[in-house]
Legacy VTK file of the C-alpha trace (Angstrom):
# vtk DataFile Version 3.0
C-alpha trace
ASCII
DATASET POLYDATA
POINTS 468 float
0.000 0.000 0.000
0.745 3.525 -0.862
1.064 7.041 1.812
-1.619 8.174 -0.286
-4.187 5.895 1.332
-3.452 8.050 4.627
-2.646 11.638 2.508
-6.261 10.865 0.812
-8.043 9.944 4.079
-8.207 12.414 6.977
-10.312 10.210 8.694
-7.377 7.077 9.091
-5.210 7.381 12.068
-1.557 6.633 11.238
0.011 5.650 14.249
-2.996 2.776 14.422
-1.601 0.140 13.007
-3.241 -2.158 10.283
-5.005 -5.191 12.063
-3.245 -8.663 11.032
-6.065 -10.390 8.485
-7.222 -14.017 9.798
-6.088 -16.586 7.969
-9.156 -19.241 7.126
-9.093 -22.554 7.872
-9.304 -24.414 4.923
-8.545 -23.418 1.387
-9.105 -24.057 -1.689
-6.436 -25.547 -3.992
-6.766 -22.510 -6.799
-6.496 -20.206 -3.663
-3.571 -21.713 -2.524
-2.084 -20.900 -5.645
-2.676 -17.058 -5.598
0.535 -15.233 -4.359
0.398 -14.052 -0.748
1.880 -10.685 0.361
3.340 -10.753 3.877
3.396 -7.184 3.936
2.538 -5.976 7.104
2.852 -3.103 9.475
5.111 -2.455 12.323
4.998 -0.193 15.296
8.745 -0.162 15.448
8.799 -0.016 11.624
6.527 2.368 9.099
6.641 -0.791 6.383
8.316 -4.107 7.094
8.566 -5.733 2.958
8.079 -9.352 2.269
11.538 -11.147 3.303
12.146 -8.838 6.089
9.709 -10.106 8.835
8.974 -8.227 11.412
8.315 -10.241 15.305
4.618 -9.835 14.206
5.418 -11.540 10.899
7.323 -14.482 12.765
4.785 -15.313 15.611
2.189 -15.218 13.156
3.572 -17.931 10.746
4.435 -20.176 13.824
1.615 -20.036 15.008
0.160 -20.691 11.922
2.592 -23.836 11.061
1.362 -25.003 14.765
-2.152 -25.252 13.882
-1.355 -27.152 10.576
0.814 -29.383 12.440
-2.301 -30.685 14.331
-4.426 -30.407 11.328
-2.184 -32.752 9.376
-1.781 -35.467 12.442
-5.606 -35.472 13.442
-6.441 -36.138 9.392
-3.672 -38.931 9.435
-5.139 -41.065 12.619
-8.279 -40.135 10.838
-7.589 -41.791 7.904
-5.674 -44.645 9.681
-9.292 -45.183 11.795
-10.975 -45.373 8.340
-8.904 -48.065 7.231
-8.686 -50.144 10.206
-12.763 -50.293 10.306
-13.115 -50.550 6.529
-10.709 -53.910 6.200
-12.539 -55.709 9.737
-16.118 -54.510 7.383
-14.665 -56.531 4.116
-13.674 -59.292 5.653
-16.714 -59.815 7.990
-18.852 -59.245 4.916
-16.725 -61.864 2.612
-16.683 -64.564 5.576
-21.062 -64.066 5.974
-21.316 -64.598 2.038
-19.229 -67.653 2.126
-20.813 -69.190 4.842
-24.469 -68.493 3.218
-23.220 -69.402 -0.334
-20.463 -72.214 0.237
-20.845 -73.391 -3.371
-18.914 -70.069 -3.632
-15.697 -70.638 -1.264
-12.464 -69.763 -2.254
-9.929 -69.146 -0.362
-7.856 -65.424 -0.065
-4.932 -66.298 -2.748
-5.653 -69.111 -4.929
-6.228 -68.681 -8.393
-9.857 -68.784 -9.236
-9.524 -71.185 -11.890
-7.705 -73.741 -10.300
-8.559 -73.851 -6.451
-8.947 -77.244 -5.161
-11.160 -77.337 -2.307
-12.110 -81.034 -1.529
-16.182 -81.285 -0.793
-16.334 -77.904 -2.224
-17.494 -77.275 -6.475
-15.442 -74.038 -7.543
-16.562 -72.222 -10.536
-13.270 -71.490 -13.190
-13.527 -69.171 -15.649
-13.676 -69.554 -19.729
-10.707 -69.990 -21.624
-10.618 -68.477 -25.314
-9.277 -69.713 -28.113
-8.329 -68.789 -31.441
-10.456 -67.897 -34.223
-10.372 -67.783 -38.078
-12.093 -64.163 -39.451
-12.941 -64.221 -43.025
-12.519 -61.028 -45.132
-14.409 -60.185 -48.130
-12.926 -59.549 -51.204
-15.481 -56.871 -52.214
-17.753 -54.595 -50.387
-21.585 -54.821 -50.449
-21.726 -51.706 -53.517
-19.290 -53.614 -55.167
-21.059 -56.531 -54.712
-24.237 -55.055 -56.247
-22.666 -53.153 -58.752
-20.835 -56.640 -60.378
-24.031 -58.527 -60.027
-26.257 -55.690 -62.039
-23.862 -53.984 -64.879
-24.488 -57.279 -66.960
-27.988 -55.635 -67.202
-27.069 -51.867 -67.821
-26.770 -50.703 -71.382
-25.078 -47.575 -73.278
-27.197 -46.135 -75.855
-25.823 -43.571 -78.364
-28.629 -42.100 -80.531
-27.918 -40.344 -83.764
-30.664 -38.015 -85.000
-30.423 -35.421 -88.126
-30.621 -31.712 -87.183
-32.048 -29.394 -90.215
-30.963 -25.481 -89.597
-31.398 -22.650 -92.186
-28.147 -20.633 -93.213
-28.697 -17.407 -95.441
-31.585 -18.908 -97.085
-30.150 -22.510 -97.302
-31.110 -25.507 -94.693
-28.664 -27.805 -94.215
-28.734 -31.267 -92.406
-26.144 -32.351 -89.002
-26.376 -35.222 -87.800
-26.020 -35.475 -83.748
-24.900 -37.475 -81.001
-26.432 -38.093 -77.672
-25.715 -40.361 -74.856
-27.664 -42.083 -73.223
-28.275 -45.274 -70.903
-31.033 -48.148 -70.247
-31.534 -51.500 -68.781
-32.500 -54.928 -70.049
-36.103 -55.973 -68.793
-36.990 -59.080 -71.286
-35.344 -61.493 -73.585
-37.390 -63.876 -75.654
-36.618 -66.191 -78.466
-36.160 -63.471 -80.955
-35.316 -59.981 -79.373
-33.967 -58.174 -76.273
-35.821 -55.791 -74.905
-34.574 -52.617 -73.044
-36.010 -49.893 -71.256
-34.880 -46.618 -71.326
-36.060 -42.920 -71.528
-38.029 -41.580 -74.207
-35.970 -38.111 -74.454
-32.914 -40.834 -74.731
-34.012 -41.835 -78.358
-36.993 -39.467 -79.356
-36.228 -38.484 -83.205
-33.200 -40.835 -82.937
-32.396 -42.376 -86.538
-30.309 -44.694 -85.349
-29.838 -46.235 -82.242
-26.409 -47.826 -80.789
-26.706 -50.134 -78.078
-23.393 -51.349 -76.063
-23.100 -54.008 -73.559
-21.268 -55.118 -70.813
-18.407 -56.779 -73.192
-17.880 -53.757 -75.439
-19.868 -55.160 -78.209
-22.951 -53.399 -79.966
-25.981 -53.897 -81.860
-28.096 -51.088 -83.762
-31.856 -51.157 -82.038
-35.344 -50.167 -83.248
-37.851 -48.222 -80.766
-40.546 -50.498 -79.950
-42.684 -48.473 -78.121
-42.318 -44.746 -76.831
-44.511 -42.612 -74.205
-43.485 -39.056 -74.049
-45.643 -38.010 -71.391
-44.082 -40.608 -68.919
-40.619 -40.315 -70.804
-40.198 -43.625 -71.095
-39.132 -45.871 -74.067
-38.524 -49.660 -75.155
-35.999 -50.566 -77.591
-35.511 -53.784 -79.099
-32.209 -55.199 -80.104
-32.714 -58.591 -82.329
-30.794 -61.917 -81.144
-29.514 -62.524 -84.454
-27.513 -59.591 -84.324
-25.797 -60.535 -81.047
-22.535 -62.553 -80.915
-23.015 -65.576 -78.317
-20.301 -64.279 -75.754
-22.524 -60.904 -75.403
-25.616 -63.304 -74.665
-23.578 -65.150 -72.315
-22.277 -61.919 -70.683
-25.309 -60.320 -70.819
-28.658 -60.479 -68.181
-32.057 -59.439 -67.101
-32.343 -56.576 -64.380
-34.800 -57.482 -61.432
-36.999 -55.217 -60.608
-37.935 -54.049 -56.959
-40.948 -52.146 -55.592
-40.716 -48.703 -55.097
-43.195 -48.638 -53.092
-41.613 -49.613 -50.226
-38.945 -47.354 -50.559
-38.135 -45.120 -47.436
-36.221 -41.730 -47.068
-33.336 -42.286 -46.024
-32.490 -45.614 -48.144
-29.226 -45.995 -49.807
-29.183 -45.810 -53.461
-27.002 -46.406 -56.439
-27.556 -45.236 -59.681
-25.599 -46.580 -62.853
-25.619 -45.479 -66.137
-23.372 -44.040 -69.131
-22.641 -40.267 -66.977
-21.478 -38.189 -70.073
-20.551 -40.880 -72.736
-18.040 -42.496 -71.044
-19.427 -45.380 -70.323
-20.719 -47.094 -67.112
-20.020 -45.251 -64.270
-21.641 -45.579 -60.478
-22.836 -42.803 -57.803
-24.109 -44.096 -54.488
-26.248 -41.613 -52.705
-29.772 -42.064 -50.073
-33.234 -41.458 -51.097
-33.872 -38.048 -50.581
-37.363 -38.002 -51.117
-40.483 -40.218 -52.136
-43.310 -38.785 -54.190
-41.695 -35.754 -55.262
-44.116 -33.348 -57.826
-41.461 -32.121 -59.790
-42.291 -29.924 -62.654
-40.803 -30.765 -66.280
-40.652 -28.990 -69.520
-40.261 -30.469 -73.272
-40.696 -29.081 -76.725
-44.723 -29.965 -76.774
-45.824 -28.925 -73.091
-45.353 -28.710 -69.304
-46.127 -31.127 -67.300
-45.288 -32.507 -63.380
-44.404 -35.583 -62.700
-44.129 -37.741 -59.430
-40.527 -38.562 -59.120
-37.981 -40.354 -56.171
-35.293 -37.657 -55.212
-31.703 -38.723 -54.655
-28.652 -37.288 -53.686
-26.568 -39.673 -55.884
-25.023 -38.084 -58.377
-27.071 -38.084 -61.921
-25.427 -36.383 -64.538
-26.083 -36.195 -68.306
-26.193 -39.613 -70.112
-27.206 -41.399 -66.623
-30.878 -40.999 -68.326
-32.590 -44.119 -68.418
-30.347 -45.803 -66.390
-30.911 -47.843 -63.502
-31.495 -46.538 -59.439
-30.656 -49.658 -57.490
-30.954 -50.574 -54.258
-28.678 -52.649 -51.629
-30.537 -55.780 -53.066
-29.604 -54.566 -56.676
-33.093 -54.455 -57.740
-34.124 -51.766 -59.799
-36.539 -49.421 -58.183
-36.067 -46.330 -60.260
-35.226 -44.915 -63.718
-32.644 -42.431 -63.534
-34.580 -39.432 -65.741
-33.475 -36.009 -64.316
-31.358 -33.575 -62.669
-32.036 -30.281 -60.887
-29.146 -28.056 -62.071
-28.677 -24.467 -60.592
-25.492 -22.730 -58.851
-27.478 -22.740 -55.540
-28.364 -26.306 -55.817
-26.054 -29.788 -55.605
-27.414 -33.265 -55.121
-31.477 -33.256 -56.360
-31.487 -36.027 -59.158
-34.791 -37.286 -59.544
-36.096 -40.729 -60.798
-38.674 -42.480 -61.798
-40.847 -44.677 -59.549
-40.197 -48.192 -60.715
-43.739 -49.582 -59.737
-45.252 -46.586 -61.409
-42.929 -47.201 -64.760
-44.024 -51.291 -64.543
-47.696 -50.753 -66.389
-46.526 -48.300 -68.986
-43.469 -50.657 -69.439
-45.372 -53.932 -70.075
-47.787 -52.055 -72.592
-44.452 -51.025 -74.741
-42.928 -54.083 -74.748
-46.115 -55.577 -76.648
-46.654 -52.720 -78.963
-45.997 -53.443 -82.607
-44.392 -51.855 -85.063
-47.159 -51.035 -87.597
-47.447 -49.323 -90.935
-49.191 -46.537 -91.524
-52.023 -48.445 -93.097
-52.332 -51.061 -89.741
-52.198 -48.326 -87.578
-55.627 -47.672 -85.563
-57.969 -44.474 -85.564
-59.821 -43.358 -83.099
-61.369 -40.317 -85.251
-61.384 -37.567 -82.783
-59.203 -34.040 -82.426
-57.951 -33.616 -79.151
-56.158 -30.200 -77.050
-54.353 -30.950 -73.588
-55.497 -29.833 -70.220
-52.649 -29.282 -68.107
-52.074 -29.148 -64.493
-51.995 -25.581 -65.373
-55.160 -25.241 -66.716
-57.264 -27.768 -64.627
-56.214 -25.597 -61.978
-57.638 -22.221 -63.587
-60.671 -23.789 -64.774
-61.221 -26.820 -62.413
-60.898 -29.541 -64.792
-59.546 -32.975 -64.986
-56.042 -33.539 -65.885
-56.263 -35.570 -69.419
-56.828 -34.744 -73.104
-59.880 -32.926 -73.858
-61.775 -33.750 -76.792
-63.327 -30.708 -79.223
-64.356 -32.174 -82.247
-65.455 -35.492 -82.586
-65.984 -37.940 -86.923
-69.265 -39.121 -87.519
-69.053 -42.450 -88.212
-65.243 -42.641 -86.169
-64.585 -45.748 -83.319
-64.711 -42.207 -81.053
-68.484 -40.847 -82.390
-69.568 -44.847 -82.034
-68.028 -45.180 -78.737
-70.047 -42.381 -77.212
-67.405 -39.411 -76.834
-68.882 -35.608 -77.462
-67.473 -32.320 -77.355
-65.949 -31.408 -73.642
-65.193 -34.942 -72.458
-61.744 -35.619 -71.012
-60.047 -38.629 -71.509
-57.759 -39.586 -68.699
-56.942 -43.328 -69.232
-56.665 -45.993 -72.112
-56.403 -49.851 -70.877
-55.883 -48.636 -68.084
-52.953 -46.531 -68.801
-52.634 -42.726 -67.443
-53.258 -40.388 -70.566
-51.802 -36.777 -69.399
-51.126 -35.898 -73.326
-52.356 -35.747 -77.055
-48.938 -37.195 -77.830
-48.895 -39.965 -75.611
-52.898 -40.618 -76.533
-51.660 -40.271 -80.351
-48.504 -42.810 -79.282
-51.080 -45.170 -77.618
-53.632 -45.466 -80.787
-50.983 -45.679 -83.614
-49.259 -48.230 -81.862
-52.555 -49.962 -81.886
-53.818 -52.363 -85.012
-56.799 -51.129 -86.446
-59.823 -53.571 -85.555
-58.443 -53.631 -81.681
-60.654 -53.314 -79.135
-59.415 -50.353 -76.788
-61.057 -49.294 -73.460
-61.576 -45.968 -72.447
-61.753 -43.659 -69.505
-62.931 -40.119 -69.845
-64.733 -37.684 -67.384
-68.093 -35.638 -68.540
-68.954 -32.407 -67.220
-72.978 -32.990 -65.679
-74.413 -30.391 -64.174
-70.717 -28.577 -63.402
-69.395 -31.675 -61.971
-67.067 -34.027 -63.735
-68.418 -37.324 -63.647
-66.434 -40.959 -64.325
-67.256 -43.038 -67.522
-66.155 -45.677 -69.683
-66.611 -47.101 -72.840
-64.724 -49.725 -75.635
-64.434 -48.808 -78.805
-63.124 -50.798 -81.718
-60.372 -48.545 -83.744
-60.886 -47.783 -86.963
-58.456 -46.937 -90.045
-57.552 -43.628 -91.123
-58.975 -42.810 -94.156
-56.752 -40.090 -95.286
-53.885 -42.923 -95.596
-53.636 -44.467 -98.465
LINES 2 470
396 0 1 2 3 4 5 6 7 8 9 10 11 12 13 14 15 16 17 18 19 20 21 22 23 24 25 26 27 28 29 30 31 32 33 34 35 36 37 38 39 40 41 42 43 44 45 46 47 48 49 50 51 52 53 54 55 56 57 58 59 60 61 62 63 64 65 66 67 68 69 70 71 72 73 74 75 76 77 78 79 80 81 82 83 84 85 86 87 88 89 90 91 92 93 94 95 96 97 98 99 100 101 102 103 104 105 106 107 108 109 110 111 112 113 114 115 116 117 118 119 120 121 122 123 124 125 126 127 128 129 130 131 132 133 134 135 136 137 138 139 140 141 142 143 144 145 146 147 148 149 150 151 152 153 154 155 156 157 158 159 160 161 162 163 164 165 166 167 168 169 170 171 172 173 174 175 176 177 178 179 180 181 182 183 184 185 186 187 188 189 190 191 192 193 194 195 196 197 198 199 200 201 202 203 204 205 206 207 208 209 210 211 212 213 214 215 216 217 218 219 220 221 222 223 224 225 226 227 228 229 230 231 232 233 234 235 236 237 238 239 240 241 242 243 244 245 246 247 248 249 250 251 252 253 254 255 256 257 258 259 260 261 262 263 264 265 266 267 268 269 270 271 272 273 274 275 276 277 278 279 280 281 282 283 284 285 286 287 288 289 290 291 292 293 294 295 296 297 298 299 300 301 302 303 304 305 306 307 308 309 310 311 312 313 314 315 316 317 318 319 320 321 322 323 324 325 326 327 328 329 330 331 332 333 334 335 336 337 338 339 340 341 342 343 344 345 346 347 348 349 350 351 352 353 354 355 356 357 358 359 360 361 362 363 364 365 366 367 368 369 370 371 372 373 374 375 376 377 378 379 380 381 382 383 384 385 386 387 388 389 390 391 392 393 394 395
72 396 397 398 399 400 401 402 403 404 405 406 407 408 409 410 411 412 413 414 415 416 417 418 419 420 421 422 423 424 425 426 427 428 429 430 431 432 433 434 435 436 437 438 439 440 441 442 443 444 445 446 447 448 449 450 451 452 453 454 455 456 457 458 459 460 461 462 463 464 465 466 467
């Protein structure tokens, strides 16, 4: 302390000295590690500075090393008491539990396992022994992944481009990439699904498999609105090491899909060839809205975070099983965004599937007619005017399988054999596809009295009579 404690105070008496501060008894260990200042006043002496004890300073620490002395020799016998008491407890409590349990005796210093106690059964404990741990070779995505790719496919598709240069069109041909999976073999053809923007206006159509090899397919059956698409590749023009290489992808349920699922998607990511992404299912059910060159459109898609880039269209989302429970259609691309590929439902696909794979390829002649001309209504537009999502019809041929069947001005068709119509392409798709003289069912919804009302009918297609 400074004089100008007592030069600021005029109440403080000087020649009082400072009262020595009592030390307390016990103390805490961070205390005890705070520097003490032995400072203290003197009668004799204005200041007396740490290291230069004054008699107050020395009867004060012996007393104080005094009292600890007794602190420290009453905690010792203390603790001497303790253990005295807590040994006689132990063993009086191990000598009561023997005597009630003597199945249980063993004596202080034998070995457990080996005490030999006659009259007496002592328990010994389990030896272990050596094991043999088997490591796999691969793990379970590799697994999946070797047991599938025989079923993946590359698909290049060459279509002709026309563009007009100072008055002159010219024709370029053009390359995309795409992939698909093998869902049927029969005695004649393979047959693979895929994406319909994967070959729409393709020419030609390249299909490689698992070996390398390739084989030029035909489109045996398209739907735009779903975007899906079967190809057929003929037998004949497959080598018999590809058909040995090559096999059917099993299909799953998508159904019972859960977020949160792994996933693995496969398919020909930029031209490359076969690559693999693993990822989770993001999201089930997902209304995702899509735009092509005819319309606009939502569709119900699986969302994963496995990476689908371009050319993984129409490939295969597997799961852990390696059963194929989506096809691989789209990606969500924006700076902000990374890891929302979408794909389509498997179980949803299935229907739309089967009905392409037993389309035939008909000429214009064989094709069927339904006789009616036909506008879309959107999601869009049932939503401004509170109408069903289908294909409307607005003009209906006397005489036509449509004016027979019952259909009038106004009524919405929304399904065909029991396939979803969203679009006049895909309805268009569905009737050409069709031989003339078929019998083909249809659902359509009538407005009656401002509600929309459920019918159907069957109507046996007709021929178009402007082909000749």
């Amino acid at each position: 302390m400074s004089d100008d404690i007592y030069n600021n105070n005029p109440d403080y008496n000087r020649n009082q000295p400072e009262p020595i501060k009592k030390v307390p008894e016990y103390s805490f260990w961070a205390e005890q590690m705070t520097h003490k200042d032995y400072t203290q006043y003197n009668k004799s002496q204005e200041w007396t500075a740490a290291g230069d004890y004054g008699s107050i300073i020395d009867s004060t620490i012996a007393n104080e090393n005094n009292k600890k002395g007794k602190k420290v020799f009453t905690f010792i016998l203390k603790a001497i008491c303790f253990g005295i008491i807590a040994s006689i407890s132990f063993i009086g409590f191990q000598k009561v539990y023997y005597y009630i349990n003597p199945e249980e005796t063993i004596q202080l210093g034998q070995d457990r396992g080996y005490s030999n106690i006659p009259g007496k059964t002592v328990p010994k404990l389990n030896t272990t022994h050596k094991g043999n741990v088997t490591m796999k070779d691969n793990t379970i995505i590799s697994e999946v992944v070797d047991n599938t790719m025989p079923a993946i496919v590359s698909i290049r598709s060459i279509a002709t481009q026309t563009y007009n240069w100072f008055g002159r069109q010219f024709d370029d041909d053009y390359v995309s990439n795409g992939s698909g999976f093998i869902i049927s073999k029969t005695d004649k053809e393979l047959l693979i699904a895929t994406n319909n923007h994967v070959v729409e206006g393709a020419n030609q159509i390249i299909v490689s498999f698992i070996d390398g090899s390739e084989a030029t397919a035909v489109i045996k059956g398209t739907d735009s609105s779903a975007d899906l698409a079967v190809i057929t590749v003929e037998l004949s023009d497959m080598e018999e090491d590809t058909l040995g290489a090559i096999k059917v992808a099993e299909l799953g349920d998508s159904d019972d899909v859960k977020v949160g699922q792994m996933a693995i998607a496969i398919g020909n990511a930029l031209g490359y060839g076969q690559s693999v992404t693993v990822g989770y299912i993001s999201a089930i059910d997902r209304n995702v809205a899509i735009s092509d060159r005819y319309s606009n459109k939502t569709m119900v898609l699986l969302q994963t975070d496995a990476a689908i880039n371009p050319g993984n269209s129409g490939g295969a989302l597997l799961n852990v099983e390696g059963k194929v429970i989506g096809i691989n259609t789209v990606k969500y691309s924006a700076n902000e965004v990374e890891g929302m590929g979408y794909a389509i439902p498997i179980t949803r696909a299935i229907p739309i599937i089967n009905e392409l794979m037993n389309r035939e390829v008909l000429t214009a002649k064989e094709q069927g007619f339904l006789g009616i001309n036909i506008t879309d209504v959107t999601e869009e537009i049932s939503k401004q005017l509170s109408m069903p999502i289908g294909v409307m019809v607005y003009a209906v041929e006397k005489g036509s399988a449509a004016d027979k069947g019952g259909l009038v001005y106004g009524d919405i068709i929304t399904k065909i054999n029991d396939i979803e119509v969203t679009s006049s392409m895909q309805l268009k798709e569905k009737i050409q596809s069709t031989r003339a003289g078929s019998e083909v069912k249809i659902v359509y919804m009538r407005n009656i009295d401002g509600t929309y009302q459920e019918f159907e009918t069957t109507v046996v297609l007709g021929t178009n009579p402007n082909v000749n």
